[in-house]
NULUM-260139 format. One record per residue (C-alpha): residue in one letter; x, y negated, z negated; residue number from 1. Coordinates in Angstrom, 1 decimal, padded with zeros to 4 digits. Layout:
<r rest="a" east="X" north="Y" up="Z" nr="NUM"/>
...
This chain:
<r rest="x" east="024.5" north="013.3" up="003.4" nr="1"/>
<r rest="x" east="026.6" north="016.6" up="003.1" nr="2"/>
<r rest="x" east="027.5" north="017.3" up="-000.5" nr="3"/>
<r rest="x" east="030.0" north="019.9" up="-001.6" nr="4"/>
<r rest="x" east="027.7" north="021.0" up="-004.0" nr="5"/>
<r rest="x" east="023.8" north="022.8" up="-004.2" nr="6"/>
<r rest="x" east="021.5" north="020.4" up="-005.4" nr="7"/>
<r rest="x" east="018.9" north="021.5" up="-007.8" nr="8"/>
<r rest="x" east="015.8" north="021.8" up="-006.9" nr="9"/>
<r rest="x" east="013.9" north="019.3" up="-009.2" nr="10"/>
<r rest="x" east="016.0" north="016.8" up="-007.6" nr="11"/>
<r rest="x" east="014.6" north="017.8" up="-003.7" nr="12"/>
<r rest="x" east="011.5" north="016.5" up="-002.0" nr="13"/>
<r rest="x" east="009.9" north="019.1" up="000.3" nr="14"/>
<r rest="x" east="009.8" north="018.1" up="003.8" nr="15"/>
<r rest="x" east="006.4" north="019.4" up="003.6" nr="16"/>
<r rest="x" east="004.7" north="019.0" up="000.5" nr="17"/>
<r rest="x" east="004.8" north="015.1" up="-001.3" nr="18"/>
<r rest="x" east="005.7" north="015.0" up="-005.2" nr="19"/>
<r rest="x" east="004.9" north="012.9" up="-008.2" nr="20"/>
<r rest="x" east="007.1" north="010.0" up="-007.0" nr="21"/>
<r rest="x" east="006.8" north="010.2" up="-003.5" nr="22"/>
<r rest="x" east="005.1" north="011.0" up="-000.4" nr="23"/>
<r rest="x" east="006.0" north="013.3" up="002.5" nr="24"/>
<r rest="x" east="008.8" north="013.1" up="003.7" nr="25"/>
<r rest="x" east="008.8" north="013.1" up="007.3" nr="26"/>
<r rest="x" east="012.4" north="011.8" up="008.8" nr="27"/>
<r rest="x" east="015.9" north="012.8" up="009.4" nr="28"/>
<r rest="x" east="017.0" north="010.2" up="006.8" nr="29"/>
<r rest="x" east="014.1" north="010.8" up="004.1" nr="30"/>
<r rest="x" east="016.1" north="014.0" up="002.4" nr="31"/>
<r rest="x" east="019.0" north="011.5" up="001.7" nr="32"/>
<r rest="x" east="017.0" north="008.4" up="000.5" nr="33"/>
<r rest="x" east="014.9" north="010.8" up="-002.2" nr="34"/>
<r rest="x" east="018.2" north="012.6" up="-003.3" nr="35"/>
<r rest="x" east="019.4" north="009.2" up="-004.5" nr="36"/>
<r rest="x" east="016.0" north="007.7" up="-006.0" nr="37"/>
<r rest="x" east="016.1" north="011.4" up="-007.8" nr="38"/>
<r rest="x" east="019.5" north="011.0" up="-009.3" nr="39"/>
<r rest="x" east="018.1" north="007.3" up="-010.1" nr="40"/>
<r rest="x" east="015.1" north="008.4" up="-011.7" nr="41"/>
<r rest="x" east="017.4" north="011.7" up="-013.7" nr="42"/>
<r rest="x" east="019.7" north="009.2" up="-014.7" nr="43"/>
<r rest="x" east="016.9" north="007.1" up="-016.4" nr="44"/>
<r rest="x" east="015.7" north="010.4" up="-017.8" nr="45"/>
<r rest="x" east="018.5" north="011.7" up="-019.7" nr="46"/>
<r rest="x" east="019.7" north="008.2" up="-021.1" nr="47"/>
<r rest="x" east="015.8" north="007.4" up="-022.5" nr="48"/>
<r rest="x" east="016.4" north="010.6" up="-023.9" nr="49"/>
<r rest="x" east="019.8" north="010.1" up="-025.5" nr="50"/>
<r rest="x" east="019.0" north="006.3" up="-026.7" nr="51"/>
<r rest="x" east="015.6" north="007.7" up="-028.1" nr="52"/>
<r rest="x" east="016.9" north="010.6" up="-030.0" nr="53"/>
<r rest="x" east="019.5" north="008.6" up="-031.6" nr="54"/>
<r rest="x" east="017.3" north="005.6" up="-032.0" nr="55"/>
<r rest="x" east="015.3" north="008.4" up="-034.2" nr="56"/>
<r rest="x" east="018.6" north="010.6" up="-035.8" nr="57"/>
<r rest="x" east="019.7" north="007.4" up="-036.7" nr="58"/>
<r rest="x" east="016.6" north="005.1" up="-038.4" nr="59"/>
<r rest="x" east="016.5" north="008.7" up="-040.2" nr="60"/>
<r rest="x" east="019.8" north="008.7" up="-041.5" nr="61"/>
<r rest="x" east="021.0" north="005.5" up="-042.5" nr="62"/>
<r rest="x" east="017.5" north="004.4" up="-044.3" nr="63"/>
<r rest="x" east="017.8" north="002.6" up="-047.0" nr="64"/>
<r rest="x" east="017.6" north="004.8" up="-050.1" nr="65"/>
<r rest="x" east="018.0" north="002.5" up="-053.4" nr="66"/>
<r rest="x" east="017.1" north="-000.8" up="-053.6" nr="67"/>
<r rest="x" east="020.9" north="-002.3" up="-053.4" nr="68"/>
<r rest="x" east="021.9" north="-004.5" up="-051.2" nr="69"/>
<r rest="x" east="023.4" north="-003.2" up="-047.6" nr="70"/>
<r rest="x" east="026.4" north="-002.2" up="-047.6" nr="71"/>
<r rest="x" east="029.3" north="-003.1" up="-044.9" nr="72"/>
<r rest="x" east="029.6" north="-001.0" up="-042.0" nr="73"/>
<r rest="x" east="032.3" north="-000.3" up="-039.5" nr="74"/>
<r rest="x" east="032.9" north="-003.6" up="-036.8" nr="75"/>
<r rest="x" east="035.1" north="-002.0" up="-033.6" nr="76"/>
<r rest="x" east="035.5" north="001.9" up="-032.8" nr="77"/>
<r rest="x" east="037.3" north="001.7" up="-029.7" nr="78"/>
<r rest="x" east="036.9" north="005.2" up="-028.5" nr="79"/>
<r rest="x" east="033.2" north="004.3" up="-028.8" nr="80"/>
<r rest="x" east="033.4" north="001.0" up="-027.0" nr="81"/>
<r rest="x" east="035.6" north="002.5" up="-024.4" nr="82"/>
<r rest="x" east="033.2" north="005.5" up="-023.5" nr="83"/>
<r rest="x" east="030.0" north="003.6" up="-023.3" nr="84"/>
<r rest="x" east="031.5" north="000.7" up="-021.0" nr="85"/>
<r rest="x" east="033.7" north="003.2" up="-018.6" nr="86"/>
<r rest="x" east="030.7" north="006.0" up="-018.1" nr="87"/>
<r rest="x" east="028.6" north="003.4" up="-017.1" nr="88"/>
<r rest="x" east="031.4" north="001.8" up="-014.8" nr="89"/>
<r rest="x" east="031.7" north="005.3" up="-013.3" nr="90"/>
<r rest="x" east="027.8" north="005.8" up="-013.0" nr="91"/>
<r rest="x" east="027.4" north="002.3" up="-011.0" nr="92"/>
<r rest="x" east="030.0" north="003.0" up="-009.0" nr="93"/>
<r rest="x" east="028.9" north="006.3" up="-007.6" nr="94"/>
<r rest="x" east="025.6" north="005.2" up="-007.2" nr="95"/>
<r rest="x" east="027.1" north="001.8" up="-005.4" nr="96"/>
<r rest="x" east="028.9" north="004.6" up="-003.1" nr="97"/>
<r rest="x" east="025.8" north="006.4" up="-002.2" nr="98"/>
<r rest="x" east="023.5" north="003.4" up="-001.7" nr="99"/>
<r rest="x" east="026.2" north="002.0" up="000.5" nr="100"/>
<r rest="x" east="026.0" north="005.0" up="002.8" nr="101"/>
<r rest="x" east="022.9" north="005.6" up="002.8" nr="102"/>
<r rest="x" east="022.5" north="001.6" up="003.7" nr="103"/>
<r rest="x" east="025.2" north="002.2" up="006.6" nr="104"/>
<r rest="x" east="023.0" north="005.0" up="008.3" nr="105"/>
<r rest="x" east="019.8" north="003.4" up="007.7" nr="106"/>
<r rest="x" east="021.4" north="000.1" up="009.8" nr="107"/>
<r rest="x" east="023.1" north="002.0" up="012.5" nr="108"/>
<r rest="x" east="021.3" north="002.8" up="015.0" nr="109"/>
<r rest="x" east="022.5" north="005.7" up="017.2" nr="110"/>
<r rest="x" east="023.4" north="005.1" up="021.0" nr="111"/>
<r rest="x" east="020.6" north="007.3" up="022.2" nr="112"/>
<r rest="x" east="017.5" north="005.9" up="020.6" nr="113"/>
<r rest="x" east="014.1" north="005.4" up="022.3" nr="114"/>
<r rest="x" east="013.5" north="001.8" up="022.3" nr="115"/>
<r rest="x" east="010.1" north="000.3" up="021.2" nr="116"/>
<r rest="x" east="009.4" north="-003.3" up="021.4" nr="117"/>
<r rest="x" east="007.1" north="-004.5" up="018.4" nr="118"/>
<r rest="x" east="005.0" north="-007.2" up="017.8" nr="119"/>
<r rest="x" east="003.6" north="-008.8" up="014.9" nr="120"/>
<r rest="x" east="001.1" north="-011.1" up="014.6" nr="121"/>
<r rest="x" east="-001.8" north="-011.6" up="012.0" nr="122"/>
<r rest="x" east="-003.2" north="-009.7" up="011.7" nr="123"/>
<r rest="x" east="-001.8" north="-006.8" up="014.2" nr="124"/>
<r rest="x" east="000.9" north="-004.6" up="015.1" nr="125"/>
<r rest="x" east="001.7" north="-004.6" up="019.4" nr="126"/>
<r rest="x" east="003.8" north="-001.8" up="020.1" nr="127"/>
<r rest="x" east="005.0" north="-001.7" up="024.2" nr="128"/>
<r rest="x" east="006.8" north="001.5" up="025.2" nr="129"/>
<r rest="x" east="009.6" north="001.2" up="028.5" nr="130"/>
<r rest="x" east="007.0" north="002.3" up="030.8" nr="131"/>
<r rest="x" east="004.4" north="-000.9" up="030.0" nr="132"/>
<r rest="x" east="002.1" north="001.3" up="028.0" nr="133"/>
<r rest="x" east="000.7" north="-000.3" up="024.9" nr="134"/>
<r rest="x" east="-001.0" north="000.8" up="022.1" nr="135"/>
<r rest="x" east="-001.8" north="-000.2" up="018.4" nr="136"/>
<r rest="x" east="-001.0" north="002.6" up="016.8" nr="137"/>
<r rest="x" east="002.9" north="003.8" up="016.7" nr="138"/>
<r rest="x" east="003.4" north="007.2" up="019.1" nr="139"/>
<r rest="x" east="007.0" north="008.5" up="019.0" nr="140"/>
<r rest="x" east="008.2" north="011.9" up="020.7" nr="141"/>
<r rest="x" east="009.3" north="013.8" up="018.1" nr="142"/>
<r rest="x" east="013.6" north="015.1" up="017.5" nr="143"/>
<r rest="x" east="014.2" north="012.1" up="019.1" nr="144"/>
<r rest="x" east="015.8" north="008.7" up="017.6" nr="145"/>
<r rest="x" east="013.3" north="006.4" up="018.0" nr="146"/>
<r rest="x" east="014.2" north="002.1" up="017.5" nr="147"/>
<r rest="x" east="012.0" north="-000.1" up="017.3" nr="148"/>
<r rest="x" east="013.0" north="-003.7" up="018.1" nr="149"/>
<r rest="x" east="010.6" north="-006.2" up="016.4" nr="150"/>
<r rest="x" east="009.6" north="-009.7" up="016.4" nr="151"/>
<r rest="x" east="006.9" north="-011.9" up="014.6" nr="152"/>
<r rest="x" east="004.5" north="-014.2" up="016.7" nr="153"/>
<r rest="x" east="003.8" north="-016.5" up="013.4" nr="154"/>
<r rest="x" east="004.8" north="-015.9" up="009.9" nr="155"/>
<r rest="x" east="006.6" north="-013.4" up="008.1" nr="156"/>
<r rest="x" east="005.4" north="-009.3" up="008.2" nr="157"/>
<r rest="x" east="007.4" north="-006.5" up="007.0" nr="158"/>
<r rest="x" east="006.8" north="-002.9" up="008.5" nr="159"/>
<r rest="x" east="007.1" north="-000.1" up="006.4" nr="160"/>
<r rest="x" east="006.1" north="003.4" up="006.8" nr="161"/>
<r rest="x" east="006.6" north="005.4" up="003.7" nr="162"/>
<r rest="x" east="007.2" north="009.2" up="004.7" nr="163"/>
<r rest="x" east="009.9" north="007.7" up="006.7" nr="164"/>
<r rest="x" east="011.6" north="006.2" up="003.5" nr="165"/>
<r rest="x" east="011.8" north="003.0" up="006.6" nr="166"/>
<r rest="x" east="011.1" north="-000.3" up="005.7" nr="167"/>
<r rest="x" east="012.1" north="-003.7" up="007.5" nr="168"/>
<r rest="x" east="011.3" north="-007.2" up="007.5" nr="169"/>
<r rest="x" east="010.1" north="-008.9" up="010.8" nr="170"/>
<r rest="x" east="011.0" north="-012.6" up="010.6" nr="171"/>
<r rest="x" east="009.8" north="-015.4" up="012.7" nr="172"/>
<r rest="x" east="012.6" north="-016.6" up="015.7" nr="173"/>
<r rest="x" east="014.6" north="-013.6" up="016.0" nr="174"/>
<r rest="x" east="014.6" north="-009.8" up="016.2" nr="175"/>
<r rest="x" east="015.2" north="-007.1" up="013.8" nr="176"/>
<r rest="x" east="015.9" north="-003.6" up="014.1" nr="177"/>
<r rest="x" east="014.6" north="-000.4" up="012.9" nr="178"/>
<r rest="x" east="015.8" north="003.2" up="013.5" nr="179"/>
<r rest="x" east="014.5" north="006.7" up="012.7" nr="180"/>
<r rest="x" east="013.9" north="010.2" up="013.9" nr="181"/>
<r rest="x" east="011.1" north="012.5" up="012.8" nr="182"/>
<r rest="x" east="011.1" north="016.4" up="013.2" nr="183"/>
<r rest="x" east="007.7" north="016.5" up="012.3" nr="184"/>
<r rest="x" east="005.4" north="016.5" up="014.5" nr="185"/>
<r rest="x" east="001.6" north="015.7" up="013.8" nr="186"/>
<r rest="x" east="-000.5" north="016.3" up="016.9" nr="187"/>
<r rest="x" east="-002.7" north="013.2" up="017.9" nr="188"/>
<r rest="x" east="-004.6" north="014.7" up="014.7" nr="189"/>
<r rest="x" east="-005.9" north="011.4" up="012.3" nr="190"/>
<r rest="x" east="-006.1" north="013.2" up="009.7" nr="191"/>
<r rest="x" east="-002.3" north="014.5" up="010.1" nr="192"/>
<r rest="x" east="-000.9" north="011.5" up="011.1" nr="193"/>
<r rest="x" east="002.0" north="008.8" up="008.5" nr="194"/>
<r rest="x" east="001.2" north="005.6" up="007.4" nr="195"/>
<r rest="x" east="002.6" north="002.3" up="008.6" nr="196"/>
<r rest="x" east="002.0" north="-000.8" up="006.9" nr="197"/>
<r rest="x" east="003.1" north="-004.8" up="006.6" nr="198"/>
<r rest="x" east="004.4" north="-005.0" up="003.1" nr="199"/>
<r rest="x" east="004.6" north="-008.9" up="003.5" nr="200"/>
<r rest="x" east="001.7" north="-010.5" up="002.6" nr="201"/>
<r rest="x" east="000.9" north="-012.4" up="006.0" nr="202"/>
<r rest="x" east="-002.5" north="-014.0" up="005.1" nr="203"/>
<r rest="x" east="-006.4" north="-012.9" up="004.8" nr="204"/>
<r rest="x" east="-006.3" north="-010.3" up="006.9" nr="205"/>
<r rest="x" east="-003.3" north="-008.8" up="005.8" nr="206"/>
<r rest="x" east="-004.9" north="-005.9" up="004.6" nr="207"/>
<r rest="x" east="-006.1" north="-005.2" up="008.1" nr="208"/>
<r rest="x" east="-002.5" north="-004.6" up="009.5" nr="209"/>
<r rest="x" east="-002.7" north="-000.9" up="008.5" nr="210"/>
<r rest="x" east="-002.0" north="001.7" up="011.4" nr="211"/>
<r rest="x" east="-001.2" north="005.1" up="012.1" nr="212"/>
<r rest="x" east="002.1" north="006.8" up="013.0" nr="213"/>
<r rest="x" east="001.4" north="010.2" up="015.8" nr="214"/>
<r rest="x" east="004.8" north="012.0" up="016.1" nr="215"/>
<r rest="x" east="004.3" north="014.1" up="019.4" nr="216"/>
<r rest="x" east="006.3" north="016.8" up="021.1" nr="217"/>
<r rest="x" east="007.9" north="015.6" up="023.8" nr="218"/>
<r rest="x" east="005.9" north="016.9" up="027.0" nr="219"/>
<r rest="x" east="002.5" north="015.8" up="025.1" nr="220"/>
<r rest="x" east="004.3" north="012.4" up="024.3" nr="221"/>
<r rest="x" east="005.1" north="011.8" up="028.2" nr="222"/>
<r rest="x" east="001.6" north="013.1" up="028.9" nr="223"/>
<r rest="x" east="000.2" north="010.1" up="026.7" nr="224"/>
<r rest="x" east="002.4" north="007.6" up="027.9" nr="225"/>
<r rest="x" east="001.1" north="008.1" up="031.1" nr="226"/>
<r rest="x" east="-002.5" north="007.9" up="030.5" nr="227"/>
<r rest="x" east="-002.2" north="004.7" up="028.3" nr="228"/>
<r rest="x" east="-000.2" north="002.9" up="031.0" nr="229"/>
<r rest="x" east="-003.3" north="003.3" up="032.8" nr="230"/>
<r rest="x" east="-006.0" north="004.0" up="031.2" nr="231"/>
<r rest="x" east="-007.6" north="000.9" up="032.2" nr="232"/>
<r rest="x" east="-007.1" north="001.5" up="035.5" nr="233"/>
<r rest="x" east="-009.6" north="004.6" up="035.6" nr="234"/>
<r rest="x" east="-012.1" north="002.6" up="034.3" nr="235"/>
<r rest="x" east="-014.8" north="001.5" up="036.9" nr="236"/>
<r rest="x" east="-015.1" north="-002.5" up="037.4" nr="237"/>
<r rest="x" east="-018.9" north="-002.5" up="036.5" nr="238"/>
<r rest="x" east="-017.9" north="-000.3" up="033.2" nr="239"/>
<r rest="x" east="-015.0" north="-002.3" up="032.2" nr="240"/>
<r rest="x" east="-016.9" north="-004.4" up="029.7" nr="241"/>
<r rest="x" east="-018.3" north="-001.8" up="027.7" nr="242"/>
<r rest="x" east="-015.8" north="001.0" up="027.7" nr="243"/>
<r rest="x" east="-012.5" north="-001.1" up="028.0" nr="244"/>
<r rest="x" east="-014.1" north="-004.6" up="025.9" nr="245"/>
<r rest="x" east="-014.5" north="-002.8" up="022.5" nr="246"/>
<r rest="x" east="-011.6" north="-001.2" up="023.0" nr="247"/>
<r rest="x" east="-009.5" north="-004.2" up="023.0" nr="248"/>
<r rest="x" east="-012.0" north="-006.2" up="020.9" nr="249"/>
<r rest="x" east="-010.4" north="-004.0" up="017.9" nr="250"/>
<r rest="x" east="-007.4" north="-006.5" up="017.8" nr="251"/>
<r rest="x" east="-009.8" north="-009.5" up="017.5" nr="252"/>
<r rest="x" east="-011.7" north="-008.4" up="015.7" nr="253"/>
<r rest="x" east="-010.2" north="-009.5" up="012.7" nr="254"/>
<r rest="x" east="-010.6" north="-013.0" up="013.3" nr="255"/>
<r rest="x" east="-013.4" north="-013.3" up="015.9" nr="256"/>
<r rest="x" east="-017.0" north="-012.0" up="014.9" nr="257"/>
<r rest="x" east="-019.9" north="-010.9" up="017.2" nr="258"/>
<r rest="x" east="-022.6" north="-011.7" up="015.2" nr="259"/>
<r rest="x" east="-022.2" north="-015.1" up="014.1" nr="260"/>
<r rest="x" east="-020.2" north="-014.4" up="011.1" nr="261"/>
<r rest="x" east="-017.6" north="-017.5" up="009.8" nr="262"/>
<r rest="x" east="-013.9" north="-016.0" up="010.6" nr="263"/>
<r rest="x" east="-011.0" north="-017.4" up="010.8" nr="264"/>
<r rest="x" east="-011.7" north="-018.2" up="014.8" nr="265"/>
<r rest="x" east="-014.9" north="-019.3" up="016.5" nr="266"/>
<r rest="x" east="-017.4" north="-016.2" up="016.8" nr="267"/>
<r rest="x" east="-018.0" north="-014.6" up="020.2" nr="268"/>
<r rest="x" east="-021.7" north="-014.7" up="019.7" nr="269"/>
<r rest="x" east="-023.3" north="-017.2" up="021.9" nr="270"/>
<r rest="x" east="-019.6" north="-017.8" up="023.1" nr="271"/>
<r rest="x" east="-020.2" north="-017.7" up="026.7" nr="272"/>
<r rest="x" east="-023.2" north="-020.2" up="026.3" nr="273"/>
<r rest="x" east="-021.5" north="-022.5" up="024.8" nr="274"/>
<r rest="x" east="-018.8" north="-022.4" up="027.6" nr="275"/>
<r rest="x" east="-020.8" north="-022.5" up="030.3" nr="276"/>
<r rest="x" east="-022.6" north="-025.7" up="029.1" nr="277"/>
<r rest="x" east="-019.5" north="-027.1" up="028.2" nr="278"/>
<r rest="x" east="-020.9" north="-027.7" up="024.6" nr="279"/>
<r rest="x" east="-017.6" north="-026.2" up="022.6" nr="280"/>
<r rest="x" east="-016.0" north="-029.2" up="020.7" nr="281"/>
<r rest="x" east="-012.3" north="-030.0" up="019.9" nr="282"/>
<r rest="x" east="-010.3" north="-031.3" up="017.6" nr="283"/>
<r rest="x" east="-008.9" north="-034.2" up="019.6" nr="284"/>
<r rest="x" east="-012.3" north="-035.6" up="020.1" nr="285"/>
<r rest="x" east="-012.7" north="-034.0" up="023.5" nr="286"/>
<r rest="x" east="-015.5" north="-031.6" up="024.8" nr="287"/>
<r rest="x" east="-015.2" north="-029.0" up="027.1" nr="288"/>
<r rest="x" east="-017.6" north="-030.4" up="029.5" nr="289"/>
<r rest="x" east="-014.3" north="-032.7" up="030.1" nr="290"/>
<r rest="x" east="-012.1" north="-029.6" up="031.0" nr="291"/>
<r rest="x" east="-014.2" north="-027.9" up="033.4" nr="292"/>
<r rest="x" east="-015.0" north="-028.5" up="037.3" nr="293"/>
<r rest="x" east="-013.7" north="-029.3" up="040.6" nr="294"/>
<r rest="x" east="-010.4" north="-031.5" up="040.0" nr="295"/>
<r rest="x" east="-010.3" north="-030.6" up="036.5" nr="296"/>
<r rest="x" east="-008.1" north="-028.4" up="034.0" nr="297"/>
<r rest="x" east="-010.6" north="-025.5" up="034.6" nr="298"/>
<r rest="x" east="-012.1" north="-025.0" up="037.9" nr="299"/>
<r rest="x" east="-014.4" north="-022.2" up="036.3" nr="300"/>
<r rest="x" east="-015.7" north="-021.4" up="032.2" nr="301"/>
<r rest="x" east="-014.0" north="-018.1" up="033.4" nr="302"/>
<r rest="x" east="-010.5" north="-020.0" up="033.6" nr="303"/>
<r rest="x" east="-011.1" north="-021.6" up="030.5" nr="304"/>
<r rest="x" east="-011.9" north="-018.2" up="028.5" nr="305"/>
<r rest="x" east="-008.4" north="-016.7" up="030.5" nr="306"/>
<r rest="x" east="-006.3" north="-019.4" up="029.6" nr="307"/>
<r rest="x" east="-007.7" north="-019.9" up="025.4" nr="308"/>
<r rest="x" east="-006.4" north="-015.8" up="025.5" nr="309"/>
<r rest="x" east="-003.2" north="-016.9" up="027.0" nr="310"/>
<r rest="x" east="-002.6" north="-020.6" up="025.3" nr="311"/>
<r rest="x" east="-004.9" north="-020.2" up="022.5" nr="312"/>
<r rest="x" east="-003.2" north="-024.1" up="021.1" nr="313"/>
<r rest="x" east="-003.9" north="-025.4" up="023.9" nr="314"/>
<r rest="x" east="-007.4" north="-027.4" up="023.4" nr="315"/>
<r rest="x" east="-007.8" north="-025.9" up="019.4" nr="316"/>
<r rest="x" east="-011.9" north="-025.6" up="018.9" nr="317"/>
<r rest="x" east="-013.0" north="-027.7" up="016.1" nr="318"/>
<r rest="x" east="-012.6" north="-026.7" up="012.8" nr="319"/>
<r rest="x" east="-010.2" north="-024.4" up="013.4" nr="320"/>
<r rest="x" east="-006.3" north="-024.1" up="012.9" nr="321"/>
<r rest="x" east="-003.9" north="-022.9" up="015.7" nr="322"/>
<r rest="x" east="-003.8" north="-019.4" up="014.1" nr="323"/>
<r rest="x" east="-004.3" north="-017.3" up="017.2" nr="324"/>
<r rest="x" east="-001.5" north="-015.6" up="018.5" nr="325"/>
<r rest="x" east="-001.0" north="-015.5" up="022.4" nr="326"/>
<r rest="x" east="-001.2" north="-012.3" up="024.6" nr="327"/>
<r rest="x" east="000.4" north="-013.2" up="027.5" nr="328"/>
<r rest="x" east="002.5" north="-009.6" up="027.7" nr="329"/>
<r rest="x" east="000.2" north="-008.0" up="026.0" nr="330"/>
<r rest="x" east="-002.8" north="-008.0" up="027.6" nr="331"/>
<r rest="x" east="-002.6" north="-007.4" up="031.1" nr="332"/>
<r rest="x" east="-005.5" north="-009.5" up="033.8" nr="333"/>
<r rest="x" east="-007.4" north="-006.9" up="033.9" nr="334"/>
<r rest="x" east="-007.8" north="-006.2" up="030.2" nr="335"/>
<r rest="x" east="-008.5" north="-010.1" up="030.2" nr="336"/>
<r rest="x" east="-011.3" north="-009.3" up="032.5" nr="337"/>
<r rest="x" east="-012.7" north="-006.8" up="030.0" nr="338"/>
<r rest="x" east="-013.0" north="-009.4" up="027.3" nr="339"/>
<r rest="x" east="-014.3" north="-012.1" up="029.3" nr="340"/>
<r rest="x" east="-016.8" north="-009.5" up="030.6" nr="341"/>
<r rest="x" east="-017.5" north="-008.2" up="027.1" nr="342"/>
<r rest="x" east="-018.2" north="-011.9" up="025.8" nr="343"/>
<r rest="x" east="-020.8" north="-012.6" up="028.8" nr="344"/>
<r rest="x" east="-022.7" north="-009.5" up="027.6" nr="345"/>
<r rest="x" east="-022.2" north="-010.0" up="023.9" nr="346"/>
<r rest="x" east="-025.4" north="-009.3" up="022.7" nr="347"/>
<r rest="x" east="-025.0" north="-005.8" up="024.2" nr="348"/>
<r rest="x" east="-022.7" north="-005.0" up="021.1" nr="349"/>
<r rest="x" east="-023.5" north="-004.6" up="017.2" nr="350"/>
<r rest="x" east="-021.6" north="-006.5" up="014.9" nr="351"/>
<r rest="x" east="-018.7" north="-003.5" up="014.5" nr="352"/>
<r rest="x" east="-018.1" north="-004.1" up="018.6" nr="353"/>
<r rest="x" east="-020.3" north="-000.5" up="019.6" nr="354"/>
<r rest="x" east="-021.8" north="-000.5" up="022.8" nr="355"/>
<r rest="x" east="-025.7" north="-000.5" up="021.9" nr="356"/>
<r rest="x" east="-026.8" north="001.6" up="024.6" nr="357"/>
<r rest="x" east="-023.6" north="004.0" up="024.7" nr="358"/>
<r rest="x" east="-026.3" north="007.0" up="024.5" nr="359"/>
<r rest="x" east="-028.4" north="006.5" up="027.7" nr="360"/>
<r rest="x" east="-024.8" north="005.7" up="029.5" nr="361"/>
């Protein structure tokens, strides 16, 4: 927002330093959506303190002194009336103006962005970059209009990452759109990097739908993108299981156990047991025993695993709901290979999904 005017600085967020209101802020758009919450907030300030002060001036002045009756006060002043309904007319439409703005940058997108496809899903964020790289957490190159173009696979999430002042709702059925550019870049530090959350309340594990935002410079950001469209691909066949499962076990983990614990799908312990004796019960009465052999739906417990990954409401395990999203598109056949690997070796793991004997590897 240009202004022909210098702001004063109480009224400012530093780009690099949060305040008592609000966080960083860390986009091209943040400067313009704190100015307005600050004139907001400053408008609120000085009216408190008019209404107050006069709430006090006048108790003080027009107590009742003797013990008469009240006497009869004035009924209309018009240049009163006037002056308190017109510079709050003026004060709601300037602010009407500047929201209206703001709301028209905030929803248009320039023509240059860097699409990201998103994914929700409870309880996890998918973001797929234009290469086929995937990750969990957000990585954007930094000076750069980034979109993301976002979709829910079951309910209602909202993603909102605060020292981007962005915040959008990603409905079931349809896309929505989201647009920002950070100058601010954070290194693939933790420690340094923003916040993203879901801000809809999607279910148990909504809680769990916290990530990270890494703004990198733009020859480090291609760097990445090329090493995690492939990273899985360096990985040795016979060490898939243990360096590539847990990796990917961190977006089940949420609802699939390893240790036996209830969750809100069947636990992986004892998993690939209870496959390959076909002992795993439905809720249409069937067993997989039924499913699996020559001339049946599943030629191998292998299949079966693949295709519950894929088509998770397929055959739905009793007691359980169709809650599991499917990741066809987001898991590739050999990531699938991972997991199924990782299941058959289970026991290898502790309950958090470490590799038990990662320090004689």
């Amino acid at each position: 927002m240009t202004l022909p005017f210098e702001l004063p600085t109480v009224l400012l967020a530093s780009a690099d330093e949060a305040n008592f209101w609000l966080p960083r802020a860390a986009s091209t758009i943040a400067g313009e959506t704190d100015f307005m919450f600050q004139v907001i907030n400053w408008i609120c300030y000085v009216f408190f303190a008019l209404v107050t002060v006069l709430l006090i001036v006048f108790s003080w002045r027009y107590r009742q002194r003797t013990k008469e009756g009240f006497q009869a006060g004035p009924t209309h002043h018009t240049t009163l009336e006037v002056t308190w309904t017109v510079v709050p007319l003026i004060i709601v439409i300037v602010i009407f103006f500047m929201g209206f703005k703001g709301y028209l940058n905030f929803a248009t997108p320039p023509r240059d962005t860097y699409d990201i496809n998103v994914t929700a899903a409870k309880w996890l964020w998918s973001f797929k970059y234009p290469n086929g790289a995937s990750s969990e957490d957000l990585y954007i190159p930094a000076e750069e209009p980034v979109r993301l173009i976002m979709r829910s696979e079951d309910v209602l999430h909202s993603l909102f990452i605060p020292e981007f002042r962005v915040k959008r709702d990603v409905v079931p059925g349809r896309y929505n759109n989201l647009w920002f550019q950070s100058d601010a870049p954070t290194g693939d530090d933790p420690n340094a990097a923003y916040h993203l959350f879901c801000t809809e309340y999607c279910g148990t594990g909504h809680s769990n739908m916290n990530r990270r935002v890494f703004v990198l410079d733009r020859v480090a950001f291609d760097e990445w993108l090329t090493k995690q469209s492939r990273w899985i691909e360096d990985i040795p066949d016979d060490e898939l299981y243990f360096k590539a499962g847990p990796k990917i076990y961190a977006r089940c983990s949420n609802c699939h156990s390893l240790d036996g614990a209830v969750g809100t799908g069947p636990t992986w312990k004892d998993l690939w047991q209870r496959t390959k004796d076909g002992t795993t019960e439905f809720t249409d009465g069937t067993r997989l025993a039924d499913l699996i052999g020559p001339g049946k739906e599943y030629a191998t417990p292998e299949d079966y695993l693949r295709d519950s990954i894929y088509n998770p409401g397929r055959h739905l395990v009793k007691p359980y709901t169709n809650a599991m999203p499917t990741f066809k598109g987001q898991l590739n056949d050999r990531m699938v290979d991972a997991v199924i690997a990782m299941i058959k070796r289970v026991d290898e793991f502790d309950a958090k999904g470490n590799w038990k004997n990662a320090t004689t590897k």
